[in-house]
VMD Tcl script that builds the backbone (N, CA, C; Angstrom):
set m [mol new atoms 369]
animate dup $m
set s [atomselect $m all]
$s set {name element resname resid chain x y z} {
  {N N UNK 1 A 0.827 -1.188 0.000}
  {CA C UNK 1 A 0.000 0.000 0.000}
  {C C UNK 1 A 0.877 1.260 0.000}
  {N N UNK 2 A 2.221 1.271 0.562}
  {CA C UNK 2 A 2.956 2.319 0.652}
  {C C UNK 2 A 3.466 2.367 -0.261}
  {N N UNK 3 A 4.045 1.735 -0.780}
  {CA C UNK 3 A 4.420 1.500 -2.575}
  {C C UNK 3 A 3.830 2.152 -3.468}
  {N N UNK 4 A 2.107 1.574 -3.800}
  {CA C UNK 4 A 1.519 2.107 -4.177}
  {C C UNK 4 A 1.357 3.650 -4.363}
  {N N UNK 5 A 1.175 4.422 -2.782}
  {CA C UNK 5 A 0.846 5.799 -2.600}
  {C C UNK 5 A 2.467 6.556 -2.474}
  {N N UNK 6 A 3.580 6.000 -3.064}
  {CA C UNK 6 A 4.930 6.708 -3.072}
  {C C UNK 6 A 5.186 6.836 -4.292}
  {N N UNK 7 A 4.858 5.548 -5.109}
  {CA C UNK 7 A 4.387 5.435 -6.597}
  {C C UNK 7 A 3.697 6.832 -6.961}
  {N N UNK 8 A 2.437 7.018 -6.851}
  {CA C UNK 8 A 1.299 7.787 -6.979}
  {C C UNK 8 A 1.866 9.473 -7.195}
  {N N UNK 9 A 2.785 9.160 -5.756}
  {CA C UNK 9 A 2.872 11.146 -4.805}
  {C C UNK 9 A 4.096 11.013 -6.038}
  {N N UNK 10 A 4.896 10.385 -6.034}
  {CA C UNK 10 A 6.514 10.867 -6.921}
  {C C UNK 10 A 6.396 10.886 -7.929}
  {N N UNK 11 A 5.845 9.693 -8.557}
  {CA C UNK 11 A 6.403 9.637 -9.795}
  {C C UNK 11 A 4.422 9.801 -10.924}
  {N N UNK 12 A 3.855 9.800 -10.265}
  {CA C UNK 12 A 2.256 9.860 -10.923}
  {C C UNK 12 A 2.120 8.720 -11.857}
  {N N UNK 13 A 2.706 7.509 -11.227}
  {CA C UNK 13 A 1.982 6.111 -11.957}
  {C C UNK 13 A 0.466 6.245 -11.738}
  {N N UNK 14 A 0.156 5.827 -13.089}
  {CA C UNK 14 A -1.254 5.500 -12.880}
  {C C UNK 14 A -2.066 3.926 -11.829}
  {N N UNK 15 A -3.165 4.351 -11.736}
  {CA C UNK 15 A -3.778 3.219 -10.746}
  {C C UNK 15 A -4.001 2.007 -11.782}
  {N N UNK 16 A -3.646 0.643 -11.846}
  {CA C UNK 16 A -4.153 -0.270 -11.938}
  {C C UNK 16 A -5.767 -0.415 -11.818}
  {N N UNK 17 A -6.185 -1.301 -13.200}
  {CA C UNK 17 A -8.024 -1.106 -12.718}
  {C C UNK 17 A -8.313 -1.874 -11.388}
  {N N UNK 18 A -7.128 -2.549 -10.639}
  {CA C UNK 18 A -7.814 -3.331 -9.743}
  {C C UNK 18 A -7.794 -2.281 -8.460}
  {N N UNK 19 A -6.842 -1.340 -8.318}
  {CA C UNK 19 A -6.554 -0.255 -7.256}
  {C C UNK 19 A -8.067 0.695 -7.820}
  {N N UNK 20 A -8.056 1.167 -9.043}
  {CA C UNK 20 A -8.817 2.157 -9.735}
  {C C UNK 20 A -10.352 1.646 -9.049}
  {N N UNK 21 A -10.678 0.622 -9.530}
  {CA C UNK 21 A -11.920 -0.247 -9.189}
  {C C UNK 21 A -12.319 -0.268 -7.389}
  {N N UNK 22 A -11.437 -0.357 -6.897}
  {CA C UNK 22 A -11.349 -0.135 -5.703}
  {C C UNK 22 A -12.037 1.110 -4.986}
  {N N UNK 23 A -11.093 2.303 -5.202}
  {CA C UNK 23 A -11.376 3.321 -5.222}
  {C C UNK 23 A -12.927 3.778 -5.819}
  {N N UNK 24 A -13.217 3.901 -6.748}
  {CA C UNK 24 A -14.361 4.104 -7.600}
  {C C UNK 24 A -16.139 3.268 -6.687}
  {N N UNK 25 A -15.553 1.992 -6.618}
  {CA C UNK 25 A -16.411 1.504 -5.513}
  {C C UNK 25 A -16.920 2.138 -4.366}
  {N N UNK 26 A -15.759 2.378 -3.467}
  {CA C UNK 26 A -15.949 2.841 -2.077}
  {C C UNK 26 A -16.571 4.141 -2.467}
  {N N UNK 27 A -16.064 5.397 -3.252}
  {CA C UNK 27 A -17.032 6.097 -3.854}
  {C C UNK 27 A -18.396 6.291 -3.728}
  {N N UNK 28 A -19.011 5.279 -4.592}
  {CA C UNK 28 A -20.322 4.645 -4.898}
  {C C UNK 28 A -20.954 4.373 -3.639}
  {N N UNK 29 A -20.222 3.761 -3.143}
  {CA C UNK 29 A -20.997 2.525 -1.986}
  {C C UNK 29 A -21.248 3.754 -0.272}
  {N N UNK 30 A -19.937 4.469 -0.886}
  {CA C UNK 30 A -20.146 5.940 0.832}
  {C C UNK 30 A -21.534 6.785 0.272}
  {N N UNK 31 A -21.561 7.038 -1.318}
  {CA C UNK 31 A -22.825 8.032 -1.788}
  {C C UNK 31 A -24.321 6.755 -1.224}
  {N N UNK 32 A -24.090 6.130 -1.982}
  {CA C UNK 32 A -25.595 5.156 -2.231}
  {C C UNK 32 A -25.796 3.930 -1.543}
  {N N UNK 33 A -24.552 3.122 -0.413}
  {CA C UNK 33 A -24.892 2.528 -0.211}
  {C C UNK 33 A -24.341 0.921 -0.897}
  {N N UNK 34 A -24.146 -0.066 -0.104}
  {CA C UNK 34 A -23.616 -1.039 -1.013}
  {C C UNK 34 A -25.033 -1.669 -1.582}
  {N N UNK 35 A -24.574 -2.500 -3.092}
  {CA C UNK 35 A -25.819 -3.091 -3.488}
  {C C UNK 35 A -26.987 -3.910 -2.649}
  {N N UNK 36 A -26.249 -4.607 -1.750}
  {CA C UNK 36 A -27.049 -5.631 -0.772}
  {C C UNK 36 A -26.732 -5.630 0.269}
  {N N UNK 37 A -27.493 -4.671 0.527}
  {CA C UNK 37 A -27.402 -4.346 2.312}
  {C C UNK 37 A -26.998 -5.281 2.739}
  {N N UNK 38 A -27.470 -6.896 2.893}
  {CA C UNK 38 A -27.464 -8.117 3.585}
  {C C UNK 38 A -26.052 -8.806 3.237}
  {N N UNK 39 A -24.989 -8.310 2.388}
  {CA C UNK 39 A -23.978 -8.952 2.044}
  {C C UNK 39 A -23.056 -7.585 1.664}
  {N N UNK 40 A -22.639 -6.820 2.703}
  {CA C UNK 40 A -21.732 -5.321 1.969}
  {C C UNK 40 A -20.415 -6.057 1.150}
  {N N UNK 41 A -20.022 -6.759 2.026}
  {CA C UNK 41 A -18.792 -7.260 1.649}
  {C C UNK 41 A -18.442 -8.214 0.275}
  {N N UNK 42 A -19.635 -9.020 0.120}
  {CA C UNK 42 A -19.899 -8.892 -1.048}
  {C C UNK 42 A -20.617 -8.751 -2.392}
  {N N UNK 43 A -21.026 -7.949 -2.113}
  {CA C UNK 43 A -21.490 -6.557 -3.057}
  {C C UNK 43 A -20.251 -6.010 -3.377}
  {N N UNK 44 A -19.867 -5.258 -2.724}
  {CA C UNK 44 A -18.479 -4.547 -2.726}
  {C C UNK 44 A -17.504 -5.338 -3.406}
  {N N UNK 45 A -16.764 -6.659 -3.157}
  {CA C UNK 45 A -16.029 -7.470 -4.253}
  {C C UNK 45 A -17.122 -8.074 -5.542}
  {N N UNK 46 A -17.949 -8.126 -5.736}
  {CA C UNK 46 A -18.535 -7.702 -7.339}
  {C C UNK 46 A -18.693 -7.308 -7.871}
  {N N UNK 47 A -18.522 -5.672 -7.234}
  {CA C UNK 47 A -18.794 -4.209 -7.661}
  {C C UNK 47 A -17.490 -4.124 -8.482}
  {N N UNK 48 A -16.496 -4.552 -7.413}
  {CA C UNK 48 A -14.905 -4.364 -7.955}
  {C C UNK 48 A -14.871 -5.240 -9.528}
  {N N UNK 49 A -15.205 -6.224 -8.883}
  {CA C UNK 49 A -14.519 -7.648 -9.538}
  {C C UNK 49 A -15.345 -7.272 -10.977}
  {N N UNK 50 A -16.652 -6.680 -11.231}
  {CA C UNK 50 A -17.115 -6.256 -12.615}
  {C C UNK 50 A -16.491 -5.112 -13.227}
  {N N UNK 51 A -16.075 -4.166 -12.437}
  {CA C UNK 51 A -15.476 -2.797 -12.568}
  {C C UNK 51 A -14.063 -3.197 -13.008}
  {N N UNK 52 A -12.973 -4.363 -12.791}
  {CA C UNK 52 A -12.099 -4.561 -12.778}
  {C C UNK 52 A -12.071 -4.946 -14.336}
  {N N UNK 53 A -12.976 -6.017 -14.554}
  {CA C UNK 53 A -12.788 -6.595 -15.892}
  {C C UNK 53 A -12.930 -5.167 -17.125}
  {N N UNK 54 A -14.385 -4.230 -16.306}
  {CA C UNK 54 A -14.350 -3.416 -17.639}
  {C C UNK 54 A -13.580 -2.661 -17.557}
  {N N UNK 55 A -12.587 -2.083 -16.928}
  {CA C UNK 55 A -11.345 -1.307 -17.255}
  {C C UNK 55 A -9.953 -1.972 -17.435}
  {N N UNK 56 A -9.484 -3.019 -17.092}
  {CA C UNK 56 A -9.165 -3.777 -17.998}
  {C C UNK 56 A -9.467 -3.722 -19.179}
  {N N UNK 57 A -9.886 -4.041 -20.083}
  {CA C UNK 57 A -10.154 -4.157 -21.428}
  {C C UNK 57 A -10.209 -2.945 -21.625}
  {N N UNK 58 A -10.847 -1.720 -20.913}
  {CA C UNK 58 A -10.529 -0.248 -21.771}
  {C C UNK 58 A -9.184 -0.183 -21.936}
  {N N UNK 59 A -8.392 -0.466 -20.782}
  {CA C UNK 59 A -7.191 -0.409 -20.826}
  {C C UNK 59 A -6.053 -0.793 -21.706}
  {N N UNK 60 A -6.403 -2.103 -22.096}
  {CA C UNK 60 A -6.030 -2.723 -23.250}
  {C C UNK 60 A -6.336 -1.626 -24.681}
  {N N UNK 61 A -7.945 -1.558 -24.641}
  {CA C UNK 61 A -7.525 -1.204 -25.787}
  {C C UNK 61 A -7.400 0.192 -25.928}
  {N N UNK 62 A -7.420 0.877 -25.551}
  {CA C UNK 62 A -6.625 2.671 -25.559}
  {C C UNK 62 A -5.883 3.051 -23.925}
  {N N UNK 63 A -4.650 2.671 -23.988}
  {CA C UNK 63 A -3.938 3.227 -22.955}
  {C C UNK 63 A -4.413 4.816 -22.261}
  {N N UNK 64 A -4.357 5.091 -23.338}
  {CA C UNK 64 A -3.732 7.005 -23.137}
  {C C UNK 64 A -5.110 7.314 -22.423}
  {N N UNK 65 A -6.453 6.684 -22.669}
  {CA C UNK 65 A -7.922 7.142 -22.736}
  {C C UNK 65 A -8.150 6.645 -21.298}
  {N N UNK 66 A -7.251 5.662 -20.487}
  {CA C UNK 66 A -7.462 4.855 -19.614}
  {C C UNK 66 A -6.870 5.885 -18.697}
  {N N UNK 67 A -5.336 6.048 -18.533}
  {CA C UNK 67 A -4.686 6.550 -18.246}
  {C C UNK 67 A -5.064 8.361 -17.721}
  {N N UNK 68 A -6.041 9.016 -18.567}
  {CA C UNK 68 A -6.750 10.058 -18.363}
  {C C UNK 68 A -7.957 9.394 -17.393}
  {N N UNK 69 A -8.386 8.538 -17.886}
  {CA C UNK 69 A -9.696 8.313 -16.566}
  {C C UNK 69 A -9.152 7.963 -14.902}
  {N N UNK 70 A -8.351 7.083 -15.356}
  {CA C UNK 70 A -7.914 6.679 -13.896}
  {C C UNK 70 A -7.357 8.352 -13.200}
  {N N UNK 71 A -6.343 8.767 -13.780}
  {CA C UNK 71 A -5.833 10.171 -13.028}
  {C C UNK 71 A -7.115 10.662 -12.776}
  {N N UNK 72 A -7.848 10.751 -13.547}
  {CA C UNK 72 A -9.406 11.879 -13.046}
  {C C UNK 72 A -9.733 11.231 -11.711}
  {N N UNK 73 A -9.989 9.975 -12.063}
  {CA C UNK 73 A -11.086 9.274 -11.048}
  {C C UNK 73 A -10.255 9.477 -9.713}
  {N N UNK 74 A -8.812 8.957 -9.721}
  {CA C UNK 74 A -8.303 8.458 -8.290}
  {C C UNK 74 A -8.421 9.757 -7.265}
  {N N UNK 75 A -8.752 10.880 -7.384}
  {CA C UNK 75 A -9.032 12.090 -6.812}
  {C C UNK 75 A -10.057 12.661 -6.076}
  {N N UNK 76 A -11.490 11.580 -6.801}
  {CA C UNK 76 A -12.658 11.885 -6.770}
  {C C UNK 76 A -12.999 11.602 -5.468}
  {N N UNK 77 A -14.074 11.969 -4.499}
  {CA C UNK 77 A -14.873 11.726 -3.971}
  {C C UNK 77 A -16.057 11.625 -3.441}
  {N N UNK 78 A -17.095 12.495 -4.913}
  {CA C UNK 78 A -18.185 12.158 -4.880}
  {C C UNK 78 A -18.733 11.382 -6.425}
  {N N UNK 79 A -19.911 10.759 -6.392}
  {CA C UNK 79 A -19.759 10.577 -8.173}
  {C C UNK 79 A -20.756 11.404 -8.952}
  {N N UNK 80 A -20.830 12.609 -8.620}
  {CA C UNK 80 A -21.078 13.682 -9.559}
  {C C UNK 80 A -19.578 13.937 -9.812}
  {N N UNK 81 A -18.666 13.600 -9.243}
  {CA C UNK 81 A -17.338 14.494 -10.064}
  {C C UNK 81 A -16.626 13.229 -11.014}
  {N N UNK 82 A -16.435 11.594 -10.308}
  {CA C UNK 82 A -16.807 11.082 -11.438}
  {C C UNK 82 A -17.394 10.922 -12.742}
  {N N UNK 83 A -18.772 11.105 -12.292}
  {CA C UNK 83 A -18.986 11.079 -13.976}
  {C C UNK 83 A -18.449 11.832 -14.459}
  {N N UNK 84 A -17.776 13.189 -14.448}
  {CA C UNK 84 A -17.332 13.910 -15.766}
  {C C UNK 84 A -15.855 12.909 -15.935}
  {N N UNK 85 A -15.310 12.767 -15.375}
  {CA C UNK 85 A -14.109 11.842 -15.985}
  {C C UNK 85 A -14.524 10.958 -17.596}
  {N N UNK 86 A -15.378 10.174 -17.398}
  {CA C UNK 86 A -15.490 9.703 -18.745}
  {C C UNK 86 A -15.662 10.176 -20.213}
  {N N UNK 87 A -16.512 11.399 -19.741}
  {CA C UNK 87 A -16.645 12.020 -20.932}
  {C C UNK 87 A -15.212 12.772 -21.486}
  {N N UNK 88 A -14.607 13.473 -20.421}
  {CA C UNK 88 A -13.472 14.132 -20.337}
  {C C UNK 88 A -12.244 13.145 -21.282}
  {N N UNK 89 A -12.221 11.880 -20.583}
  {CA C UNK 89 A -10.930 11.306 -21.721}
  {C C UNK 89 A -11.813 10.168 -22.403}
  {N N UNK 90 A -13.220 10.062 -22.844}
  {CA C UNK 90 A -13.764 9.211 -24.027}
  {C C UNK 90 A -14.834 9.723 -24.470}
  {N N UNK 91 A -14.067 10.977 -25.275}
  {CA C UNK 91 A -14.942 12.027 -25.704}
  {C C UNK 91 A -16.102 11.010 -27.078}
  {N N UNK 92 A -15.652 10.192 -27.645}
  {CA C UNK 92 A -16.243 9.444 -28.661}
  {C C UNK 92 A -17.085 8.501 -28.100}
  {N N UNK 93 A -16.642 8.140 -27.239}
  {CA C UNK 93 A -17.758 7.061 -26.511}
  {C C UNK 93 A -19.493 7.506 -25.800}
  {N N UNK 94 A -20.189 6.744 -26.724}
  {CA C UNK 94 A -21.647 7.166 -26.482}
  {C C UNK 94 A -22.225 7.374 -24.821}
  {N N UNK 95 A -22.915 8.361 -25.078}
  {CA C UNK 95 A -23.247 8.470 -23.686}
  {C C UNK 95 A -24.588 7.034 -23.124}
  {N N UNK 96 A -24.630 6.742 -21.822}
  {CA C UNK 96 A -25.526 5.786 -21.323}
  {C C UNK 96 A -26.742 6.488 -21.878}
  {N N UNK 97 A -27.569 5.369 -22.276}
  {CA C UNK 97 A -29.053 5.964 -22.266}
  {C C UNK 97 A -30.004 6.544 -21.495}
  {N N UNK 98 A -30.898 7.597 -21.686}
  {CA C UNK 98 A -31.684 7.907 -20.508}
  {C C UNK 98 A -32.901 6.614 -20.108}
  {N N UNK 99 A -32.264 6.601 -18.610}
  {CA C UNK 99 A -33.697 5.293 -18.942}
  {C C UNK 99 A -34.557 5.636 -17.401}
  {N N UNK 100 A -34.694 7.223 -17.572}
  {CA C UNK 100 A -35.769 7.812 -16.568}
  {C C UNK 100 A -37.060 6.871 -16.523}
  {N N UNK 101 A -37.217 6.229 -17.915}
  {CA C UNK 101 A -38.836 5.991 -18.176}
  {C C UNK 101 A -39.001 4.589 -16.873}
  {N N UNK 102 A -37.671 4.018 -16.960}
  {CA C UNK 102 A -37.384 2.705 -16.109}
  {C C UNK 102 A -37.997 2.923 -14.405}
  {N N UNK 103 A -37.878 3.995 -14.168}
  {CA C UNK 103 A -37.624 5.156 -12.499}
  {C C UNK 103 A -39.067 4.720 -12.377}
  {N N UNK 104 A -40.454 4.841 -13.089}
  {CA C UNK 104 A -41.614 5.285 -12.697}
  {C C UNK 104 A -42.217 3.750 -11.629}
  {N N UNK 105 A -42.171 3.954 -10.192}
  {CA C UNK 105 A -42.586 2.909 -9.871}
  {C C UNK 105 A -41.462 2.991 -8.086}
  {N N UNK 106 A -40.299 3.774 -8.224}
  {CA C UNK 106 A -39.233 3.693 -8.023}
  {C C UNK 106 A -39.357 5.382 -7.273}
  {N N UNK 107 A -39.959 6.270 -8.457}
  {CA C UNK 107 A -40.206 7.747 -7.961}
  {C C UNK 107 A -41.427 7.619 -8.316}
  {N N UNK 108 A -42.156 9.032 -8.056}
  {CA C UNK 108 A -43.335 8.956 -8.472}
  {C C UNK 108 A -43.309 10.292 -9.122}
  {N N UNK 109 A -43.871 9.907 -10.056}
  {CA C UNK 109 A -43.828 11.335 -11.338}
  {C C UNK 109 A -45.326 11.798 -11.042}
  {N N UNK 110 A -45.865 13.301 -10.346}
  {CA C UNK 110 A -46.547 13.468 -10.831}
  {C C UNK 110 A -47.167 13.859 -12.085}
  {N N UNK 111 A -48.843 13.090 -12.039}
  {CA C UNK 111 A -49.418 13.674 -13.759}
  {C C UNK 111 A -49.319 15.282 -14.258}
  {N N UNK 112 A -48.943 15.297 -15.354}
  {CA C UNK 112 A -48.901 16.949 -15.711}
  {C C UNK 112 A -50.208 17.582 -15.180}
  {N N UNK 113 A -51.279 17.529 -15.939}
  {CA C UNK 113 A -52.886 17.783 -15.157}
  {C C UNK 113 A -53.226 18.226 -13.716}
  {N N UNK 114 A -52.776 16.936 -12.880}
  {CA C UNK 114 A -53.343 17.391 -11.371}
  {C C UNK 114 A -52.364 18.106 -10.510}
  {N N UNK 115 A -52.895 18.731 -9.783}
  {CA C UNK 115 A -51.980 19.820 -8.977}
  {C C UNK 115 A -51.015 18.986 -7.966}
  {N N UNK 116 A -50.218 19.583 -7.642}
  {CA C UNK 116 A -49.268 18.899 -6.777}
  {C C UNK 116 A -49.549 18.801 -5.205}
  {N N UNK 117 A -49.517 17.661 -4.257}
  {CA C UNK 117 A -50.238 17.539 -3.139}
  {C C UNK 117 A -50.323 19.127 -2.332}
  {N N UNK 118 A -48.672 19.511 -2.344}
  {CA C UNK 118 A -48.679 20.994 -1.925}
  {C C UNK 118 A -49.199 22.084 -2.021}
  {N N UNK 119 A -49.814 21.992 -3.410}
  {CA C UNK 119 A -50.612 22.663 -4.189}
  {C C UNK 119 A -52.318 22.828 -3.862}
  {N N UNK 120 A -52.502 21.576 -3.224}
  {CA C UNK 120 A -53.961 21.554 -3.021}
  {C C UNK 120 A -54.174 21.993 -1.559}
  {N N UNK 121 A -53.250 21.959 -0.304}
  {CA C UNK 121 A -53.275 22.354 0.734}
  {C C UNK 121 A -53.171 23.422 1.034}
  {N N UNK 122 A -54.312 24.181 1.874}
  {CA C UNK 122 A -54.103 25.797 1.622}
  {C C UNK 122 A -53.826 26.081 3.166}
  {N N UNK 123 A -53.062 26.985 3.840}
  {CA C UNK 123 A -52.819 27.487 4.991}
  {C C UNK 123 A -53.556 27.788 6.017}
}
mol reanalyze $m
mol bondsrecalc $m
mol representation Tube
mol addrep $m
């Protein structure tokens, strides 16, 4: 671990996706929570262990694009400042889809039409 963070402070090696993945997790998991309450620990090594494989393979195949994400990310500590990392070094890479429509059930959208509960309560 001291290696690692002497690495980091001197010479600005980049993070490995398995250090990167790491990091990026705990992230996630301090904002929202691990996936399964009933198993943090592992949630948390699947979180990694999926996160690991897909940066890996970014890694492989564009160094330089990897190399910009990881420096962004290893800094971060909320993931509103994450997400801009990706766009930042994979400017070509499509953005995720909006899949708000997925949410309804999850939030509750009020109908355009009826007034909002706040709305109907008068002082």
């Amino acid at each position: 671990m001291r290696a690692a963070l002497v690495c980091l402070l001197l010479f600005g090696c980049t993070p490995k996706p398995n250090g990167l993945c790491e990091h990026i997790t705990k992230v996630v998991e301090n904002q929202f929570g691990p996936d399964d309450p009933k198993d943090p620990q592992g949630s948390h090594d699947r979180g990694v262990q999926r996160c690991t494989e897909l940066w890996a393979k970014k890694r492989q195949e564009d160094p330089k694009a990897y190399e910009c994400y990881a420096k962004c990310a290893e800094d971060v500590k909320k993931v509103v400042d994450l997400a801009s990392c990706k766009p930042k070094c994979y400017p070509n890479e499509p953005k995720p889809p909006d899949e708000t429509d997925k949410l309804e059930g999850v939030i509750s959208f009020p109908d355009s039409g009826s007034p909002s509960p706040s709305a109907s309560k008068s002082p």
